[in-house]
DRENDREN-806539 format. One record per residue (C-alpha): residue in one letter; residue number from 1; x negated, z negated, y. Coordinates in nm, 2 decimals. Last residue first. Layout:
N
resn	resi	xx	zz	yy
A	NUM	X	Z	Y
...
END
This chain:
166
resn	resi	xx	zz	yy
X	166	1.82	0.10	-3.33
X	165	1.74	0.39	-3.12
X	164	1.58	0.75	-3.21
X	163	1.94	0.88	-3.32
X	162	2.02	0.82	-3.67
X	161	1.74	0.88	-3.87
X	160	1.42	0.78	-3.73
X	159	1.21	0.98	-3.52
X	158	0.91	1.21	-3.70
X	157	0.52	1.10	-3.52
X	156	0.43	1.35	-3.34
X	155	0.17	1.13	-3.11
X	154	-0.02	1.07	-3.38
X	153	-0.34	1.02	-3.23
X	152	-0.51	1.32	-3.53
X	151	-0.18	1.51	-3.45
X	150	-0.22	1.52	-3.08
X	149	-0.60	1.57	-3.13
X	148	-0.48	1.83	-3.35
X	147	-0.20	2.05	-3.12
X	146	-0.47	2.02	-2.83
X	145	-0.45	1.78	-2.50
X	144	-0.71	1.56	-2.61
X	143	-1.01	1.80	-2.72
X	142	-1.21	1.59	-2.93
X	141	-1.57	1.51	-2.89
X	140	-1.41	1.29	-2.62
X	139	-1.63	1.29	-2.28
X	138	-1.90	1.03	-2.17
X	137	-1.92	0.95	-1.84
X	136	-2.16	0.87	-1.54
X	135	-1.98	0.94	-1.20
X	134	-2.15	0.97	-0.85
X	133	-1.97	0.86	-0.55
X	132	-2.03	0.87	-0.17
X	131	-2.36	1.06	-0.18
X	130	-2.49	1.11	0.21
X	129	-2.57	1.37	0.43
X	128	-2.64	1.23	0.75
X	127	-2.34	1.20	0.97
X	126	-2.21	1.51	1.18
X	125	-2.26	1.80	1.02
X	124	-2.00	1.65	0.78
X	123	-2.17	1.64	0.46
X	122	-2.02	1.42	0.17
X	121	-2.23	1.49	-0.17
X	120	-2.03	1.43	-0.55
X	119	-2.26	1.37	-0.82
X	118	-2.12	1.39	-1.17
X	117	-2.39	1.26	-1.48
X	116	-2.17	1.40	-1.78
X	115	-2.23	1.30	-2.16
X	114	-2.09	1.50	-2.44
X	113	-2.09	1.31	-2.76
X	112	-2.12	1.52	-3.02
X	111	-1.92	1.50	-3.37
X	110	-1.96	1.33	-3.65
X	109	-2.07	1.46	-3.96
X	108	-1.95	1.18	-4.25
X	107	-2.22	1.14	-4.56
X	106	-2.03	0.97	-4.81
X	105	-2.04	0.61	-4.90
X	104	-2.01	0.55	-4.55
X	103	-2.22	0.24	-4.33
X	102	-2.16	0.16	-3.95
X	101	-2.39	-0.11	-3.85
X	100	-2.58	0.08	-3.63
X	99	-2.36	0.36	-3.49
X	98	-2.55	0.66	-3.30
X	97	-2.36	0.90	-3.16
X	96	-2.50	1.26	-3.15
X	95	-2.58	1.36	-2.79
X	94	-2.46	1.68	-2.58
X	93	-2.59	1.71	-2.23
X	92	-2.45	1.79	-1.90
X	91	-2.64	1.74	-1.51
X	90	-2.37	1.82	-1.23
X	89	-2.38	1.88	-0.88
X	88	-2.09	1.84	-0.64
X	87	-1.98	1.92	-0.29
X	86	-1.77	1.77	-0.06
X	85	-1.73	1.91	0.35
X	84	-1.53	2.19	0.28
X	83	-1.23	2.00	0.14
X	82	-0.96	2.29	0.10
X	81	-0.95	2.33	-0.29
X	80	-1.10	2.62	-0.27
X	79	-1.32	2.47	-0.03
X	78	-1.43	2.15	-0.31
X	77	-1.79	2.26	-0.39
X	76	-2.04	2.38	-0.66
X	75	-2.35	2.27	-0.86
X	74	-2.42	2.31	-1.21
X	73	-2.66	2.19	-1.52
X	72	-2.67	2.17	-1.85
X	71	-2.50	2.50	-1.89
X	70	-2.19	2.59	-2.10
X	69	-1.93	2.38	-1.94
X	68	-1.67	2.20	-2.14
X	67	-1.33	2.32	-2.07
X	66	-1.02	2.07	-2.07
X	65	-1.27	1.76	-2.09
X	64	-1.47	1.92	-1.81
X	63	-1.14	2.03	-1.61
X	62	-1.08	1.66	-1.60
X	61	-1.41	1.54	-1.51
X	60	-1.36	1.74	-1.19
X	59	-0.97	1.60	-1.12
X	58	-1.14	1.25	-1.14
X	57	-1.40	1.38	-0.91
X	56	-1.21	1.50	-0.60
X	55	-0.96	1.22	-0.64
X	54	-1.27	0.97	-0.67
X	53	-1.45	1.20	-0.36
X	52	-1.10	1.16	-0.16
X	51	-1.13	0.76	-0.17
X	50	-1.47	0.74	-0.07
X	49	-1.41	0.96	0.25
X	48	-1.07	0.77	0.31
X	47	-1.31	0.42	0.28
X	46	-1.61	0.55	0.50
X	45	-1.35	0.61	0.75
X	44	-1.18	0.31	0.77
X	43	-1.51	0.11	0.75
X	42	-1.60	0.33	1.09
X	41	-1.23	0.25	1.24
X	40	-1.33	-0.12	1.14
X	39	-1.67	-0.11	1.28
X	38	-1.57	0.08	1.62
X	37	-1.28	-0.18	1.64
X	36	-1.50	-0.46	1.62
X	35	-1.75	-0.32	1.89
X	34	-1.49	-0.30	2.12
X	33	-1.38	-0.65	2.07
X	32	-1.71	-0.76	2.12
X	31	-1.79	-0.55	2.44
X	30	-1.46	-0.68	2.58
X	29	-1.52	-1.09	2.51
X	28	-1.85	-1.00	2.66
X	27	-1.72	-0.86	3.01
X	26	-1.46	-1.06	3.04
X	25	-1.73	-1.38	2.99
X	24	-1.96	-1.22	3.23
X	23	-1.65	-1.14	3.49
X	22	-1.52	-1.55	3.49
X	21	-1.90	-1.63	3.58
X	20	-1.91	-1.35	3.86
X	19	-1.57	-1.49	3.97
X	18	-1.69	-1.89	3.94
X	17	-2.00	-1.82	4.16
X	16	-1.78	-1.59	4.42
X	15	-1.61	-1.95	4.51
X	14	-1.22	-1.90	4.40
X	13	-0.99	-1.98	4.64
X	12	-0.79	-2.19	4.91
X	11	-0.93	-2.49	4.83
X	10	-0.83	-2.72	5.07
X	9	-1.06	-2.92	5.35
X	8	-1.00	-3.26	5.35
X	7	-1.05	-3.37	5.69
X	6	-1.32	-3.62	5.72
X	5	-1.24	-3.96	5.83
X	4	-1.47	-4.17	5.97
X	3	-1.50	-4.53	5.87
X	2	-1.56	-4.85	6.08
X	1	-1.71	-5.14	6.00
END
């Protein structure tokens, strides 16, 4: 028996099946790494605009317990302040506290708690409108930063003879 020998031909390159095959998985190894980084930067973004309305609205909750406002309800925004695109509304009521359990011999007035429901609004032009934060808090019937809440929290308390230190 005799056998014929066929020259081996060589592989010399890639067959245009394996290229197109070796393009599709580029192709969607890309598009999913693109689309990750549009999510993150998009997270990112969500997070600094989230982040700036708690600055924005701690410093507003702030000037409430400094000042209380006189209506029950206001609106403004942040552009003085140089954030254009934050606004805020505000709903404010006074309520009397109510303590269950607690019993006086002598009939003690307490004073008001005053209750703040803060909204802060994110508008861009861009995005819809949207409502990154909104803050429900009750306020001190005390003014903390006066000469007799100071007193009341003892914070003037006399130092000890002899230097402060022991």
């Amino acid at each position: 028996m005799m056998r014929l020998h066929r020259p081996r031909r060589r592989r010399a390159g890639f067959v245009l099946l394996e290229v197109l095959v070796s393009m599709v998985i580029l192709g969607i190894s890309v598009a999913t790494l693109m689309r990750s980084f549009t999510m993150s930067l998009q997270a990112l973004r969500t997070n600094q605009i989230v982040h700036q309305a708690t600055v924005l609205a701690d410093q507003l909750v702030a000037d409430l317990e400094l000042a209380p406002p006189t209506q029950s309800s206001s609106e403004g925004s942040f552009e003085e302040q140089g954030y254009p695109n934050f606004s805020w509304s505000m709903r404010y009521e006074e309520t009397e506290p109510r303590y269950r359990s607690a019993t006086t011999k002598n009939k003690v007035k307490l004073r008001p708690l005053r209750h703040a429901l803060v909204k802060l609004t994110y508008d861009d032009g861009r995005r819809k409108r949207w409502v990154p934060l909104s803050v429900d808090v009750y306020l001190q019937p005390i003014e903390r930063w006066s000469y007799q809440s100071k007193f009341f929290n003892e914070l003037f308390k006399e130092e000890p003879e002899g230097g402060g230190r022991r």
